[in-house]
C-alpha positions as CSV (number, residue, x, y, z in Angstrom):
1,X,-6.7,-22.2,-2.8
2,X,-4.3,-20.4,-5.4
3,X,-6.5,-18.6,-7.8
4,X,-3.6,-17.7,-10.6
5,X,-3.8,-15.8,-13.4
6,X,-3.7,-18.2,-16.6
7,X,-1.1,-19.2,-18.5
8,X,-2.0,-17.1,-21.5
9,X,-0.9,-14.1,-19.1
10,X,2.8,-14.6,-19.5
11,X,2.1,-13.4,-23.0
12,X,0.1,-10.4,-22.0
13,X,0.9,-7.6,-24.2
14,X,0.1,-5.0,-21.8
15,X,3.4,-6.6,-19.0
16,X,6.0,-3.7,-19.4
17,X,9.8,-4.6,-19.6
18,X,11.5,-5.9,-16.5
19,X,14.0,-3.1,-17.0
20,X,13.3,-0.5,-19.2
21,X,15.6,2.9,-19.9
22,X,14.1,5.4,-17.6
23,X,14.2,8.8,-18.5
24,X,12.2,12.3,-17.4
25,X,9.8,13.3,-19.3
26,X,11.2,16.6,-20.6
27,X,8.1,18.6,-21.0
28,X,6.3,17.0,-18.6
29,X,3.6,16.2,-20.5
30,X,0.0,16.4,-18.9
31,X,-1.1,12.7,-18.1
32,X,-3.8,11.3,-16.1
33,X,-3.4,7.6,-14.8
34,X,-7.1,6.1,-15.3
35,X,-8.5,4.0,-12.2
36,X,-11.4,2.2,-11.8
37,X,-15.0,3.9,-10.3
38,X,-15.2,3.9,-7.0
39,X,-19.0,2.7,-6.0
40,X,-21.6,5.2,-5.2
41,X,-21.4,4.3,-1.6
42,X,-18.2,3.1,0.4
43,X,-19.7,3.8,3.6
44,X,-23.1,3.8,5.3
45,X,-22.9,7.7,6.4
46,X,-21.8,9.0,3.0
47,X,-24.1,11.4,2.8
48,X,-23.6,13.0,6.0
49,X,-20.2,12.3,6.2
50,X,-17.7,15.5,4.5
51,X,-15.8,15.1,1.9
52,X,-17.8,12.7,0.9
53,X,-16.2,9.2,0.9
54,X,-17.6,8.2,-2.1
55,X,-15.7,10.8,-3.8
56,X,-12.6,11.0,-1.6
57,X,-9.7,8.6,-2.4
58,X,-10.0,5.2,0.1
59,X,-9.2,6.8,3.3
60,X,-6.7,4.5,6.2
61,X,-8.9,6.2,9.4
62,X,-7.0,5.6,12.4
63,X,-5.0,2.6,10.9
64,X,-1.4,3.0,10.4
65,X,-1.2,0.8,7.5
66,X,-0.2,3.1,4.8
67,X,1.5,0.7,2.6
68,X,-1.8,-1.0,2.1
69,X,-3.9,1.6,0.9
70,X,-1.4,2.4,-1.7
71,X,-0.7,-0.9,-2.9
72,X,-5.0,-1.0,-3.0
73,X,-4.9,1.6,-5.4
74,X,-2.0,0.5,-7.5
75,X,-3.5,-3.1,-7.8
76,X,-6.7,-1.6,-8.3
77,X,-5.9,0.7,-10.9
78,X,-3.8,-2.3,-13.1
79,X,-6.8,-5.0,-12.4
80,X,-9.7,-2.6,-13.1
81,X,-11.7,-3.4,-9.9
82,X,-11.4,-1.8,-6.4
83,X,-9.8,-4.3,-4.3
84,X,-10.1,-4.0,-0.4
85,X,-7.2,-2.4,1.5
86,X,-7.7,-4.5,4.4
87,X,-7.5,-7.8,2.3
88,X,-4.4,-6.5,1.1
89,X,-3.3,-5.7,4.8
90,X,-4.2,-9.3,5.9
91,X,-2.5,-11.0,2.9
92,X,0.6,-9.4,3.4
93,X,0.9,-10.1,7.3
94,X,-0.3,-13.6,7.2
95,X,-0.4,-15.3,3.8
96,X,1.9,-18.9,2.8
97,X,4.8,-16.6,0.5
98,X,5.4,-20.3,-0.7
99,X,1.8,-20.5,-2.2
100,X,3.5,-18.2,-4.8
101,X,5.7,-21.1,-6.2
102,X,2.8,-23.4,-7.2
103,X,1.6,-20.5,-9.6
104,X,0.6,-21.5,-13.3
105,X,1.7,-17.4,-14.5
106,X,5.1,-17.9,-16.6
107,X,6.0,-14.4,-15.8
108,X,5.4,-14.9,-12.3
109,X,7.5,-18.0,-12.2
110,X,10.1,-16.6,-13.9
111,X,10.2,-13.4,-11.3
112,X,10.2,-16.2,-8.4
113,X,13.7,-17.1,-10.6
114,X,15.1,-14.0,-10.5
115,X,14.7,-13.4,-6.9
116,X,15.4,-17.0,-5.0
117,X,15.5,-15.0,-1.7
118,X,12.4,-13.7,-1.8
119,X,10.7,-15.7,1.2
120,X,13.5,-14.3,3.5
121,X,13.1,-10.7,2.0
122,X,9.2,-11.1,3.0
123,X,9.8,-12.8,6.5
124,X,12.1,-10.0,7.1
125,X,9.5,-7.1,5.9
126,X,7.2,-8.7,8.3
127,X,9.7,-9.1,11.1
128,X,10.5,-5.4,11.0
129,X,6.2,-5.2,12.1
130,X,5.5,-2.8,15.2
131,X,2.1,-3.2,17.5
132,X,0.7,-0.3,18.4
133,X,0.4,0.4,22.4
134,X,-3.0,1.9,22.0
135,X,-5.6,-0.6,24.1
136,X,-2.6,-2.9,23.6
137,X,-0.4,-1.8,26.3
138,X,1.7,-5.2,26.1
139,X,1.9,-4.4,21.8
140,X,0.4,-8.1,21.1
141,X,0.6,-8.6,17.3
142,X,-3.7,-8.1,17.1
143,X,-4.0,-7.7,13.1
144,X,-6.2,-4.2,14.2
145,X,-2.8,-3.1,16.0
146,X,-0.7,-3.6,13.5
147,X,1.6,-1.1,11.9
148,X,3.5,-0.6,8.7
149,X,5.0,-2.6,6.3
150,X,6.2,-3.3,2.6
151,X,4.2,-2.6,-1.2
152,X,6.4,-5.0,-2.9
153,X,5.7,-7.4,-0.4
154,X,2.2,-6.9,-0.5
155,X,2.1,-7.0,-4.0
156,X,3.3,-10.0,-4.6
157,X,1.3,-11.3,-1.7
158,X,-1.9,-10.7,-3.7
159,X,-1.3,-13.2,-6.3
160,X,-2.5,-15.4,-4.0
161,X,-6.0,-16.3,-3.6
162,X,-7.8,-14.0,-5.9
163,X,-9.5,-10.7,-6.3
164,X,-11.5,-9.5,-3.0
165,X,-13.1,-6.2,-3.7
166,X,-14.3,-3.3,-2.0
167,X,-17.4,-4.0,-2.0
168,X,-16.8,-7.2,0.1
169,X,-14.4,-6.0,2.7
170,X,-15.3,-2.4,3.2
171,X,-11.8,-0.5,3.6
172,X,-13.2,3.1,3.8
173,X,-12.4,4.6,7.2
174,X,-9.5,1.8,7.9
175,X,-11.0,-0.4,10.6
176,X,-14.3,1.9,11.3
177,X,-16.8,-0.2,10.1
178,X,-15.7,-3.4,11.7
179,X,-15.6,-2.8,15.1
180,X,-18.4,-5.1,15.7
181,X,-16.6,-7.4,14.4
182,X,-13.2,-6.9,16.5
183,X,-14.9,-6.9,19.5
184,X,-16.6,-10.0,18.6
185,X,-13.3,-11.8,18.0
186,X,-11.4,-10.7,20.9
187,X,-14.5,-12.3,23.5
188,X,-14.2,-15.4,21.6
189,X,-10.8,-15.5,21.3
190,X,-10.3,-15.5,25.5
191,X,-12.0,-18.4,25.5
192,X,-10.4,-20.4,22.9
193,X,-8.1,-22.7,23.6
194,X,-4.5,-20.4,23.5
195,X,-2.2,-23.8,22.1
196,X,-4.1,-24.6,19.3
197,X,-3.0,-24.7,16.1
198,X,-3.9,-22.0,14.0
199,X,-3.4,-23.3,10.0
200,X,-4.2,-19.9,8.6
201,X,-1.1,-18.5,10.8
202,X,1.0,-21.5,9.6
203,X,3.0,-19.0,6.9
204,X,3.6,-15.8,9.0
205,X,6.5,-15.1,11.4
206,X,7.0,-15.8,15.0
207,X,6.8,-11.9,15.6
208,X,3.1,-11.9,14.5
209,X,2.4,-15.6,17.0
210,X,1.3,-14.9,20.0
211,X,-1.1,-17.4,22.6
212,X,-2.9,-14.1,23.3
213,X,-3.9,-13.0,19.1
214,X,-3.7,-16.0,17.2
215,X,-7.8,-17.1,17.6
216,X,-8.1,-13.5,17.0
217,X,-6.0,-13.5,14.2
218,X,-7.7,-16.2,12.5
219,X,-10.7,-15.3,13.3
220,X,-10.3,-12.1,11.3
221,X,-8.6,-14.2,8.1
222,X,-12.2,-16.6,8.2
223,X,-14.0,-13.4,8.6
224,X,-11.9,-12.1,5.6
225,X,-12.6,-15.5,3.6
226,X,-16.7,-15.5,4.4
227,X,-16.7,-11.7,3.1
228,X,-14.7,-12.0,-0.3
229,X,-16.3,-13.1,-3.2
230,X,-13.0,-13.8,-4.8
231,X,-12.2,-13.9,-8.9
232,X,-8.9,-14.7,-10.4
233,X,-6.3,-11.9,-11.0
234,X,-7.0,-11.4,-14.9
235,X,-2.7,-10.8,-15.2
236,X,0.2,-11.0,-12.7
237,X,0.9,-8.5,-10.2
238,X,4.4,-8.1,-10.8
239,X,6.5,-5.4,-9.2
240,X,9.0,-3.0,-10.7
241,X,10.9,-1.0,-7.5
242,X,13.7,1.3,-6.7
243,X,15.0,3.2,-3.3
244,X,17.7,5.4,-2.3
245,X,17.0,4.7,1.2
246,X,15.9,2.0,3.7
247,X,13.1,4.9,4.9
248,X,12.4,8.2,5.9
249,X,15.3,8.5,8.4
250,X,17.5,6.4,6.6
251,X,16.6,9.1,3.8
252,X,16.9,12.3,6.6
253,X,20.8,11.0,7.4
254,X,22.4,10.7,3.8
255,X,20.8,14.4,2.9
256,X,22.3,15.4,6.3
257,X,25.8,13.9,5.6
258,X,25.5,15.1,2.0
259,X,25.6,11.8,0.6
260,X,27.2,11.2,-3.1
261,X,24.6,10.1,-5.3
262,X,21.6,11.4,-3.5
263,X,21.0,13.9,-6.1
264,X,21.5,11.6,-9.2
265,X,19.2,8.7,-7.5
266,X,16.5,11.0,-7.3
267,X,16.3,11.9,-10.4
268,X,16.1,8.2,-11.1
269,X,13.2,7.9,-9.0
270,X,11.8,11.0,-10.9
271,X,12.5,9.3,-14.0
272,X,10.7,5.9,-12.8
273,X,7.3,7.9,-11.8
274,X,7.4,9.4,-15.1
275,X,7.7,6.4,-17.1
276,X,5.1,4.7,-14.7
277,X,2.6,7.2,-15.5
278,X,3.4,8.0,-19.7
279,X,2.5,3.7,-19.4
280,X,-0.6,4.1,-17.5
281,X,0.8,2.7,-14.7
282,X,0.2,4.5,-10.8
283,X,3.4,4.6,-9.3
284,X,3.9,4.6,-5.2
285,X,6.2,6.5,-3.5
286,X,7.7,6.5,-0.2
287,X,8.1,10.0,1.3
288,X,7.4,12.0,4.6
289,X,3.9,13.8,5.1
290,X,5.5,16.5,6.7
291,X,5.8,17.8,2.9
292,X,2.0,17.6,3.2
293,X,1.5,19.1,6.8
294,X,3.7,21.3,9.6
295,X,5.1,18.3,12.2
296,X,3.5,19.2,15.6
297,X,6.1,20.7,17.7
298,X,5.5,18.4,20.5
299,X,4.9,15.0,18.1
300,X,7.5,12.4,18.5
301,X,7.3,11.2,15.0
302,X,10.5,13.0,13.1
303,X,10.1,11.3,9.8
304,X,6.5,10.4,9.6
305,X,7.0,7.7,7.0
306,X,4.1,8.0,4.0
307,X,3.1,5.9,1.2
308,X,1.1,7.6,-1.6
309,X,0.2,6.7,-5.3
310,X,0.8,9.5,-8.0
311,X,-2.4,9.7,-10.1
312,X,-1.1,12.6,-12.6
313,X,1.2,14.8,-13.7
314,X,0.9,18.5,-15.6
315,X,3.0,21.9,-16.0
316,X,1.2,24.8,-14.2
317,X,2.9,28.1,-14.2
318,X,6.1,27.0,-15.9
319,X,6.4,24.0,-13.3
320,X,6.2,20.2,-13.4
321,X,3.5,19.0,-11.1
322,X,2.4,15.8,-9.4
323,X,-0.9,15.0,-8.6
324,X,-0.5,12.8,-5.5
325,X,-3.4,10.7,-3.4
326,X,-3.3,10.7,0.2
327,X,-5.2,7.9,2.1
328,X,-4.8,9.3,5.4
329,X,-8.7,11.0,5.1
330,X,-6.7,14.3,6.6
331,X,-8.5,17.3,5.6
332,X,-6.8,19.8,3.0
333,X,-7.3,22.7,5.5
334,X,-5.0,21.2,7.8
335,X,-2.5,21.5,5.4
336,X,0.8,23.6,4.8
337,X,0.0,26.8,3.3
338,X,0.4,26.8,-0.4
339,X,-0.5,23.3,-0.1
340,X,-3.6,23.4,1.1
341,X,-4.7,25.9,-2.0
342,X,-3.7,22.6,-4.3
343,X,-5.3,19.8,-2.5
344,X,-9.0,18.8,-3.5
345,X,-10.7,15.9,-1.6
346,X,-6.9,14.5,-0.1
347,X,-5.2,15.0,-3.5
348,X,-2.7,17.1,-3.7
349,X,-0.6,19.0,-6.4
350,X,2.7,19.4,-5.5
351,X,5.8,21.0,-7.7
352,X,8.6,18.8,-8.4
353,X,10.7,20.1,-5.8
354,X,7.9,19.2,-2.8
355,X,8.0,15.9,-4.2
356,X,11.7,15.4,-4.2
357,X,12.7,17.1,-1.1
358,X,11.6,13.3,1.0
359,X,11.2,11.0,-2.2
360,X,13.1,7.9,-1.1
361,X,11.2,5.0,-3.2
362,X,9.3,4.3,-6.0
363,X,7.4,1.4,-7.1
364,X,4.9,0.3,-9.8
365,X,3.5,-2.5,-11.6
366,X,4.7,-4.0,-14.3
């Protein structure tokens, strides 16, 4: 069922331009981008767990699923509620992208206008899906084994359905505190009958079917349903996004060839997270977490692709900072010198510079 926002929402005051004039805030301002309280408790060991996850941001665990914390936080900070990571995870991979058509929000209509090819942009976010090897050494498509993916995709995704928050679908520790439930699903799903049809699958692509996960898979999108208590989106989720590169490598290759118009489309992107957050808006960006920590000499990972919201922004020392949220639940130790000193509980301050030297997207909420 399609639990749009109502008409009345088109109208909403509070929707910024489709395409405003971006430029830097000069004096870089101090600014802090207001999200909702997290619960007292996000997890059953908070007490004995440190940092404490009830004042840490939402940490991904072992997940690789990036993209989906962020986009959490970004919904969750324009909706007012903490919305769960892994409903956004599940939406994205396996939600009907033509449910959006039938919604009753004139400003989402009118984005489905501008952007006729957006099924095929989705279908081919999803198609570019890896499965991790780990317990999975033939990389089935197993929602707990799968990696990466899109925030404007999943955005957009989340129109559909309604609100599922927190609260409902735990997110805290990425797929720690269902377990039970994953080990539940794969017994029953070796005995279920491998060519049935699976409706809740029905709007995915091929490269996420598979005889061997798709009871699974649907048993995890009924789990999902049971759990969430869901509400209506009280306005549109409407993306606003830019990119100087496909990815991290993609990013790597033009700075290595020098690339005409690297320079000027980062300040672009600096431009977009500065508008994002002078109109309370938390702005994701796409960026490597090497800038965060030292790349393991031995790790075959050369990019390490990251997806992080910006929460703030102040001048210390004569410098423009950013006050950037990691999800990954990594400890600030860990961290690169000089970094480490400016991380509290998984946020980090880093100087402009840091931010640009692997900023290859941005993307907020309009």
């Amino acid at each position: 069922m399609l639990l749009a926002a109502s008409p009345a929402a088109a109208a909403d005051t509070r929707l910024l331009p489709e395409k405003p004039r971006y430029a830097r805030n000069r004096t870089c301002t101090d600014v802090t981008v207001v999200a909702p309280a997290r619960r007292p408790a996000t997890h059953p060991l908070d007490d004995r767990i440190s940092p404490n996850p009830a004042l840490s941001p939402m940490s991904q665990g072992d997940s690789a699923i990036c993209f989906a914390y962020a986009t959490a936080d970004m919904i969750s900070q324009r909706v007012g509620v903490t919305v769960s990571a892994l409903d956004v995870a599940t939406r994205y991979y396996f939600a009907d992208p033509a449910g959006l058509s039938r919604s009753r929000d004139r400003a989402l209509r009118d984005y489905l206008r501008r952007h006729p090819d957006l099924a095929e942009e989705i279908a081919e976010s999803r198609n570019d899906t890896e499965a991790s090897r780990e317990r999975n050494p033939g990389r089935k498509p197993y929602f707990d084994k799968l990696e990466d993916g899109q925030e404007e995709a999943a955005a957009l995704l989340y129109n559909l359905g309604g609100l599922c928050t927190d609260r409902d679908l735990p997110s805290f520790d990425g797929y720690g505190q269902h377990l039970g439930t994953f080990g539940a699903l794969r017994w029953r799903s070796r005995v279920a009958a491998p060519k049935m049809s699976w409706r809740s699958l029905g709007g995915t692509v091929p490269r996420l079917r598979d005889p061997a996960t798709d009871a699974f898979n649907a048993g995890w999108i009924a789990h999902v349903e049971r759990r969430c208590r869901r509400t209506p989106l009280p306005v549109p989720l409407i993306p606003v996004s830019d990119a100087i590169a496909d990815n991290q490598l993609d990013f790597m290759d033009k700075a290595a060839r020098g690339e005409p118009g690297l320079a000027a489309g980062t300040d672009r992107l600096m431009a977009m997270i500065d508008y994002a957050l002078d109109h309370n808006r938390l702005p994701v960006v796409g960026y490597s977490w090497y800038v965060l920590e030292e790349r393991l000499p031995k790790d075959p990972d050369i990019a390490a692709d990251h997806s992080s919201p910006i929460i703030a922004r102040r001048k210390d020392g004569g410098r423009c900072q950013y006050h950037l949220q990691d999800n990954t639940g990594e400890y600030c130790a860990r961290m690169r010198p000089g970094i480490a000193e400016r991380c509290d509980l998984g946020r980090v301050w880093l100087d402009e510079d840091e931010l640009r030297a692997s900023l290859y997207s941005v993307i907020y909420l309009r």
